[in-house]
N, C-alpha and C positions, 0 to 999 in steps of 0.2 A: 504494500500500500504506500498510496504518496504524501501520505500526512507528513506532517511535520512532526518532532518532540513536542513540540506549543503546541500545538493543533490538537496531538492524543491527548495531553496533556488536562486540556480544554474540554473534548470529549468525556473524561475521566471523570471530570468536573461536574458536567452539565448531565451523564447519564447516574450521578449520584441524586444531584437534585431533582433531576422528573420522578425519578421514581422515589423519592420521600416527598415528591408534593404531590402526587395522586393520593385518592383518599382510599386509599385499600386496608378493607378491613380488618382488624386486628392490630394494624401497623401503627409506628407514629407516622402522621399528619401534619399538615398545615393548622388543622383545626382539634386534632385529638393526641395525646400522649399520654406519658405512664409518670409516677410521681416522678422519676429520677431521669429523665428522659423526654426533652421535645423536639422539635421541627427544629428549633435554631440550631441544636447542638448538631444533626444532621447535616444542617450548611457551613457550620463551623466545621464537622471531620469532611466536607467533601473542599476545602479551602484546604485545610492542611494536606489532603494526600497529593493535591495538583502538584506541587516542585517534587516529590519524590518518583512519580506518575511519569515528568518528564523526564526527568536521569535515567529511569529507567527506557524510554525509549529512543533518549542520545545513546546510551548504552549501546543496545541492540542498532540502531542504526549503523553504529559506528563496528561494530564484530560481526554481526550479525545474528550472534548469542548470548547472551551475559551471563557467562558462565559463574563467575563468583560473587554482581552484584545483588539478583535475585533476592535472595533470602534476608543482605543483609539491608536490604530497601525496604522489607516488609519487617523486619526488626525495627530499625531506623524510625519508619513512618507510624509501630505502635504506638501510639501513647501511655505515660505509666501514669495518666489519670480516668474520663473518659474513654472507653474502645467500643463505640456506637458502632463503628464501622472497620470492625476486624478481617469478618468474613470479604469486602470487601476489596481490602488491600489484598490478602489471599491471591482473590479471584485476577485482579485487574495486573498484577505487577509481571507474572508471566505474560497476561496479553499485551501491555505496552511494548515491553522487551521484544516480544514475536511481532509488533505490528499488526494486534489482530491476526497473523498469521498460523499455521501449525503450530504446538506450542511442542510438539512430543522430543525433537531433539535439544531443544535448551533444556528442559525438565529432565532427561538423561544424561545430562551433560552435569546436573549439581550430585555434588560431594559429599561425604559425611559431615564436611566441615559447615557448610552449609545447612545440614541437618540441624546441627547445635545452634544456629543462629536462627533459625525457623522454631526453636522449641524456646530458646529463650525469648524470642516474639509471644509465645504463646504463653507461657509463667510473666510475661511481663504486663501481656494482657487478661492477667488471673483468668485468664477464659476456659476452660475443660475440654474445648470442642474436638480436642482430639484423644479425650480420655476413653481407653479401651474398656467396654463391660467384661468381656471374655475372661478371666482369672487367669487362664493358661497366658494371655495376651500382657498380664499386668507388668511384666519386666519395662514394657514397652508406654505405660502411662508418661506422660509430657509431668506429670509432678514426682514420679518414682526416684526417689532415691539416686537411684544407678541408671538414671536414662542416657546420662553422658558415657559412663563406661559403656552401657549397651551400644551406643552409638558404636564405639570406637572399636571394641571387642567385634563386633557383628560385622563393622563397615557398613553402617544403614543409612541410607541416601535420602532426600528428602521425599522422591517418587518411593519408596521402598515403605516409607511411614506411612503417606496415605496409603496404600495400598492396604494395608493392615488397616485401617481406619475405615475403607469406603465402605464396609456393608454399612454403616451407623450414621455417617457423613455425607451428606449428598456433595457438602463442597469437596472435601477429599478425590470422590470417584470423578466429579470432572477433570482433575488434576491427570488421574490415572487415565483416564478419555481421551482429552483431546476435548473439555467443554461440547462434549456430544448435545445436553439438555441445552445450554447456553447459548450453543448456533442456531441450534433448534429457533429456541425463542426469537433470537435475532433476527430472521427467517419471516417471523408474521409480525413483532409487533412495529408500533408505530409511537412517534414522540407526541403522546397526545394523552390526555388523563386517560378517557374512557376507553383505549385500546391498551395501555397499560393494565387497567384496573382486572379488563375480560381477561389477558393473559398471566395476570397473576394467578385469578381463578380458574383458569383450566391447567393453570402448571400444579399450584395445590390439590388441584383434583386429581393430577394424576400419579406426583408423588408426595408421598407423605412427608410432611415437615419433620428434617433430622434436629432441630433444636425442641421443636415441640417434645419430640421422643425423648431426648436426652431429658429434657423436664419434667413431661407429665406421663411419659411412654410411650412406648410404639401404638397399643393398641386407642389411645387419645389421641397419636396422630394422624390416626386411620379414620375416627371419627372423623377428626376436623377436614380432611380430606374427602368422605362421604359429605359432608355439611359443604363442600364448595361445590359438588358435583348437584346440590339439588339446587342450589344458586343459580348455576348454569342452566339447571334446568326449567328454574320459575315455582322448581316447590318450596322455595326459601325466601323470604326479604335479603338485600345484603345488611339492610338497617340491624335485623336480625342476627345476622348470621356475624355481625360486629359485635354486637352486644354478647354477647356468647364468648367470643375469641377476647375480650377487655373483663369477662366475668372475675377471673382471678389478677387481678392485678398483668402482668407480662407474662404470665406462664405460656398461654396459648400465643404469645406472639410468631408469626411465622416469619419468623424471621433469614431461617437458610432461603425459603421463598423469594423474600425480598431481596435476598443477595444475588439469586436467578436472574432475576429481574432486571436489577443495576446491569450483571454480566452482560444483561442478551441487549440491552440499551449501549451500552458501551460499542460491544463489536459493530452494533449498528453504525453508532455515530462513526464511528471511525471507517467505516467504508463507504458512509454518506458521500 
Protein backbone atom coordinates (compact mmCIF):
# COMPACT_ATOMS: atom_id res chain seq x y z
CA UNK A 1 0.00 0.00 0.00
CA UNK A 2 0.94 3.63 -0.77
CA UNK A 3 0.12 5.27 2.55
CA UNK A 4 2.36 7.13 4.12
CA UNK A 5 3.72 6.49 8.15
CA UNK A 6 1.38 9.82 8.79
CA UNK A 7 -1.32 8.80 6.77
CA UNK A 8 -1.42 4.94 8.71
CA UNK A 9 -0.71 6.62 11.32
CA UNK A 10 -3.85 8.86 10.96
CA UNK A 11 -5.84 5.92 9.85
CA UNK A 12 -4.88 4.37 13.30
CA UNK A 13 -6.34 7.33 14.71
CA UNK A 14 -9.56 7.85 13.07
CA UNK A 15 -10.53 3.82 12.94
CA UNK A 16 -10.09 4.11 16.96
CA UNK A 17 -12.47 6.96 17.11
CA UNK A 18 -15.51 5.70 14.79
CA UNK A 19 -15.73 2.84 16.32
CA UNK A 20 -15.89 4.35 20.11
CA UNK A 21 -18.29 6.96 18.68
CA UNK A 22 -20.85 4.55 17.24
CA UNK A 23 -23.28 3.75 19.94
CA UNK A 24 -22.81 -0.01 20.15
CA UNK A 25 -24.38 -1.77 22.66
CA UNK A 26 -22.68 -2.74 25.70
CA UNK A 27 -19.65 -0.41 24.78
CA UNK A 28 -18.60 2.85 25.86
CA UNK A 29 -20.06 5.65 23.98
CA UNK A 30 -20.34 9.00 23.05
CA UNK A 31 -23.37 9.04 25.37
CA UNK A 32 -22.88 5.83 27.72
CA UNK A 33 -19.94 4.54 29.95
CA UNK A 34 -18.89 2.59 32.97
CA UNK A 35 -17.88 4.36 36.33
CA UNK A 36 -14.14 4.13 35.45
CA UNK A 37 -14.26 4.55 31.82
CA UNK A 38 -15.72 7.10 29.11
CA UNK A 39 -15.74 8.36 25.60
CA UNK A 40 -12.88 10.88 26.29
CA UNK A 41 -10.55 8.43 27.61
CA UNK A 42 -11.06 6.54 24.28
CA UNK A 43 -9.93 9.75 22.33
CA UNK A 44 -7.31 10.37 24.71
CA UNK A 45 -5.77 6.37 24.01
CA UNK A 46 -6.43 6.77 20.31
CA UNK A 47 -4.01 10.36 20.51
CA UNK A 48 -1.58 8.58 22.28
CA UNK A 49 -1.13 5.29 20.15
CA UNK A 50 -0.89 7.76 16.69
CA UNK A 51 3.32 8.40 17.03
CA UNK A 52 4.00 4.99 18.02
CA UNK A 53 1.33 3.72 15.19
CA UNK A 54 3.76 5.67 12.89
CA UNK A 55 7.20 4.22 13.81
CA UNK A 56 5.90 1.46 13.57
CA UNK A 57 5.10 1.92 9.94
CA UNK A 58 8.47 4.18 9.09
CA UNK A 59 9.66 0.93 10.45
CA UNK A 60 8.27 -1.52 8.17
CA UNK A 61 8.45 0.97 5.33
CA UNK A 62 11.91 1.30 5.76
CA UNK A 63 12.94 -3.17 6.12
CA UNK A 64 10.19 -4.18 5.12
CA UNK A 65 9.71 -6.12 8.52
CA UNK A 66 10.34 -4.94 11.83
CA UNK A 67 11.63 -7.46 13.20
CA UNK A 68 12.70 -6.27 16.64
CA UNK A 69 10.51 -3.08 16.97
CA UNK A 70 7.12 -4.85 17.10
CA UNK A 71 6.61 -5.98 20.59
CA UNK A 72 8.76 -3.25 21.91
CA UNK A 73 6.09 -0.48 20.35
CA UNK A 74 3.36 -2.21 21.91
CA UNK A 75 5.38 -2.23 25.39
CA UNK A 76 6.39 1.22 24.80
CA UNK A 77 2.74 2.49 23.69
CA UNK A 78 1.00 0.44 27.03
CA UNK A 79 0.26 2.64 29.55
CA UNK A 80 1.18 1.95 33.37
CA UNK A 81 -2.06 3.84 34.18
CA UNK A 82 -5.38 3.62 32.00
CA UNK A 83 -5.00 0.60 29.00
CA UNK A 84 -8.61 1.20 27.48
CA UNK A 85 -7.17 0.22 24.54
CA UNK A 86 -4.67 -2.78 24.85
CA UNK A 87 -6.34 -5.05 22.75
CA UNK A 88 -6.00 -2.53 20.28
CA UNK A 89 -2.24 -1.67 20.05
CA UNK A 90 -2.05 -5.69 20.00
CA UNK A 91 -4.08 -5.73 16.82
CA UNK A 92 -2.81 -2.59 14.96
CA UNK A 93 1.18 -2.51 15.49
CA UNK A 94 1.66 -5.69 13.28
CA UNK A 95 -0.76 -4.18 10.66
CA UNK A 96 1.11 -0.73 10.53
CA UNK A 97 4.47 -2.42 10.33
CA UNK A 98 2.82 -4.83 7.28
CA UNK A 99 1.13 -1.81 5.75
CA UNK A 100 -2.18 -3.48 6.06
CA UNK A 101 -0.29 -6.01 4.30
CA UNK A 102 0.25 -10.17 5.02
CA UNK A 103 1.26 -9.97 8.55
CA UNK A 104 2.55 -13.81 8.61
CA UNK A 105 6.33 -13.40 7.98
CA UNK A 106 7.12 -10.29 10.36
CA UNK A 107 5.04 -12.27 13.06
CA UNK A 108 7.73 -15.40 12.27
CA UNK A 109 10.35 -13.39 12.13
CA UNK A 110 9.87 -12.07 16.37
CA UNK A 111 12.16 -13.72 18.92
CA UNK A 112 11.97 -14.88 22.29
CA UNK A 113 13.27 -11.65 23.18
CA UNK A 114 10.44 -10.10 21.89
CA UNK A 115 8.35 -12.55 23.67
CA UNK A 116 9.59 -10.91 27.20
CA UNK A 117 8.71 -7.49 25.87
CA UNK A 118 5.05 -8.44 24.75
CA UNK A 119 4.47 -10.16 28.28
CA UNK A 120 5.98 -7.26 30.01
CA UNK A 121 3.32 -5.04 27.92
CA UNK A 122 0.97 -7.21 29.33
CA UNK A 123 1.95 -7.29 33.57
CA UNK A 124 2.36 -3.60 32.67
CA UNK A 125 -1.12 -3.42 31.60
CA UNK A 126 -2.28 -5.80 34.68
CA UNK A 127 -4.57 -7.03 31.80
CA UNK A 128 -4.95 -11.22 32.03
CA UNK A 129 -5.84 -11.44 28.53
CA UNK A 130 -3.47 -13.90 27.98
CA UNK A 131 -3.96 -15.92 31.04
CA UNK A 132 -4.06 -19.60 30.34
CA UNK A 133 -7.33 -21.68 32.08
CA UNK A 134 -5.69 -25.04 31.15
CA UNK A 135 -3.51 -26.18 34.48
CA UNK A 136 -1.36 -28.27 32.39
CA UNK A 137 -0.92 -24.74 30.23
CA UNK A 138 -0.01 -22.61 33.78
CA UNK A 139 3.88 -22.68 33.28
CA UNK A 140 2.87 -20.45 30.46
CA UNK A 141 0.53 -17.63 32.46
CA UNK A 142 1.95 -14.00 31.54
CA UNK A 143 1.97 -13.52 35.79
CA UNK A 144 3.69 -17.06 36.41
CA UNK A 145 6.49 -16.82 38.26
CA UNK A 146 8.92 -18.55 35.74
CA UNK A 147 7.36 -17.17 32.53
CA UNK A 148 10.62 -15.46 31.72
CA UNK A 149 12.67 -18.72 32.36
CA UNK A 150 9.95 -20.50 30.34
CA UNK A 151 10.43 -18.13 27.62
CA UNK A 152 14.17 -18.75 27.52
CA UNK A 153 14.22 -22.44 28.45
CA UNK A 154 11.53 -23.29 25.66
CA UNK A 155 12.63 -20.44 23.06
CA UNK A 156 8.92 -19.24 22.91
CA UNK A 157 8.24 -16.66 20.35
CA UNK A 158 5.61 -14.22 20.58
CA UNK A 159 3.56 -16.32 17.59
CA UNK A 160 4.22 -19.47 19.80
CA UNK A 161 2.39 -17.72 22.97
CA UNK A 162 -0.62 -16.89 21.10
CA UNK A 163 -0.83 -19.87 19.79
CA UNK A 164 -1.33 -21.44 23.18
CA UNK A 165 -3.61 -18.76 23.96
CA UNK A 166 -6.09 -18.68 20.68
CA UNK A 167 -8.66 -21.33 21.65
CA UNK A 168 -9.73 -18.50 24.70
CA UNK A 169 -8.44 -15.37 22.76
CA UNK A 170 -10.07 -14.29 19.62
CA UNK A 171 -7.34 -11.45 19.48
CA UNK A 172 -4.44 -14.11 19.95
CA UNK A 173 -5.99 -16.44 16.95
CA UNK A 174 -5.92 -13.51 14.58
CA UNK A 175 -2.40 -13.11 15.40
CA UNK A 176 -1.98 -16.87 14.48
CA UNK A 177 -4.33 -16.01 11.07
CA UNK A 178 -3.26 -13.72 9.39
CA UNK A 179 -6.44 -11.39 10.93
CA UNK A 180 -8.68 -13.90 8.83
CA UNK A 181 -12.12 -12.27 11.13
CA UNK A 182 -10.42 -8.63 10.72
CA UNK A 183 -10.33 -8.61 6.63
CA UNK A 184 -13.34 -10.25 6.83
CA UNK A 185 -14.83 -7.30 8.54
CA UNK A 186 -12.85 -4.95 6.58
CA UNK A 187 -14.48 -6.44 3.48
CA UNK A 188 -18.33 -5.19 4.33
CA UNK A 189 -18.10 -2.46 6.75
CA UNK A 190 -18.20 1.13 6.16
CA UNK A 191 -17.13 4.42 8.02
CA UNK A 192 -20.47 5.36 9.06
CA UNK A 193 -22.29 4.72 12.67
CA UNK A 194 -25.16 2.49 11.49
CA UNK A 195 -22.86 0.07 9.31
CA UNK A 196 -20.46 -0.13 12.06
CA UNK A 197 -23.16 -0.79 14.78
CA UNK A 198 -24.86 -3.90 12.16
CA UNK A 199 -21.29 -5.26 11.85
CA UNK A 200 -20.41 -5.33 15.22
CA UNK A 201 -23.74 -7.39 15.76
CA UNK A 202 -23.26 -9.90 13.40
CA UNK A 203 -19.56 -10.29 14.36
CA UNK A 204 -20.88 -10.88 18.17
CA UNK A 205 -23.28 -13.13 16.76
CA UNK A 206 -21.05 -15.18 15.20
CA UNK A 207 -18.28 -15.31 17.66
CA UNK A 208 -18.41 -15.25 21.12
CA UNK A 209 -16.87 -12.41 23.02
CA UNK A 210 -13.37 -13.90 24.52
CA UNK A 211 -13.35 -11.07 27.22
CA UNK A 212 -16.89 -11.69 28.08
CA UNK A 213 -15.76 -15.55 28.65
CA UNK A 214 -12.79 -14.68 30.48
CA UNK A 215 -15.30 -12.63 32.86
CA UNK A 216 -18.55 -14.02 33.19
CA UNK A 217 -17.71 -17.52 30.83
CA UNK A 218 -17.97 -19.17 27.91
CA UNK A 219 -21.38 -20.29 28.35
CA UNK A 220 -22.52 -16.18 29.19
CA UNK A 221 -20.65 -15.50 26.11
CA UNK A 222 -22.76 -17.76 24.03
CA UNK A 223 -25.75 -16.14 25.49
CA UNK A 224 -24.74 -12.80 24.68
CA UNK A 225 -23.98 -13.99 21.28
CA UNK A 226 -27.58 -15.79 20.96
CA UNK A 227 -28.95 -12.08 22.25
CA UNK A 228 -27.16 -10.23 19.18
CA UNK A 229 -28.26 -12.87 16.78
CA UNK A 230 -32.15 -12.18 17.63
CA UNK A 231 -31.12 -8.25 17.27
CA UNK A 232 -30.27 -9.11 13.95
CA UNK A 233 -33.18 -10.71 13.64
CA UNK A 234 -35.97 -8.17 15.09
CA UNK A 235 -36.65 -10.59 18.03
CA UNK A 236 -34.62 -8.08 20.40
CA UNK A 237 -34.67 -4.10 20.88
CA UNK A 238 -30.86 -3.01 20.61
CA UNK A 239 -32.23 -0.51 23.44
CA UNK A 240 -32.79 -3.93 25.16
CA UNK A 241 -30.29 -5.83 24.36
CA UNK A 242 -27.92 -2.60 25.83
CA UNK A 243 -29.58 -2.61 28.90
CA UNK A 244 -28.70 -6.36 29.45
CA UNK A 245 -24.93 -6.10 28.38
CA UNK A 246 -24.57 -2.56 31.08
CA UNK A 247 -26.77 -4.97 33.76
CA UNK A 248 -23.58 -5.65 35.70
CA UNK A 249 -21.48 -2.96 35.66
CA UNK A 250 -18.58 -3.81 32.43
CA UNK A 251 -18.69 -7.41 32.91
CA UNK A 252 -20.76 -8.05 29.73
CA UNK A 253 -18.73 -5.57 27.83
CA UNK A 254 -17.71 -6.91 24.42
CA UNK A 255 -15.04 -5.66 24.35
CA UNK A 256 -12.49 -8.29 22.15
CA UNK A 257 -15.60 -7.20 19.72
CA UNK A 258 -14.86 -3.87 19.74
CA UNK A 259 -11.37 -4.57 19.15
CA UNK A 260 -12.63 -6.41 15.73
CA UNK A 261 -14.01 -3.61 14.90
CA UNK A 262 -11.40 -0.86 15.23
CA UNK A 263 -9.00 -3.81 13.39
CA UNK A 264 -11.48 -4.34 10.39
CA UNK A 265 -11.95 -0.14 10.24
CA UNK A 266 -8.29 0.39 10.25
CA UNK A 267 -7.31 -2.05 7.34
CA UNK A 268 -10.12 -0.38 5.70
CA UNK A 269 -8.86 3.10 6.11
CA UNK A 270 -5.64 2.22 5.13
CA UNK A 271 -6.43 0.92 1.63
CA UNK A 272 -9.13 3.73 1.27
Amino acid sequence: MNRSPKEIAHSAYSACVMEASAEKPGNVTPTKGFDDLDYADFVKAAERLEPFIERAARDGEKTGICKPEICKLIYEATSTEKNVNFGIIIMFMPLAAARGGSTKKLLESLTPDDTKLLVKAMQRGKLGSMELKDKKLSKYDIFSKEIFKTIDDEGITPLALMKLAQSHDTLAKEWVEDYTISRAISKRIDADSHTIVNEYLRTLAEYPDTLIARKAGLEKAREVSQMAKWVLSGNLSITEFDQFLRSDGNKLNPGTTADLIATGLFLKLMSA
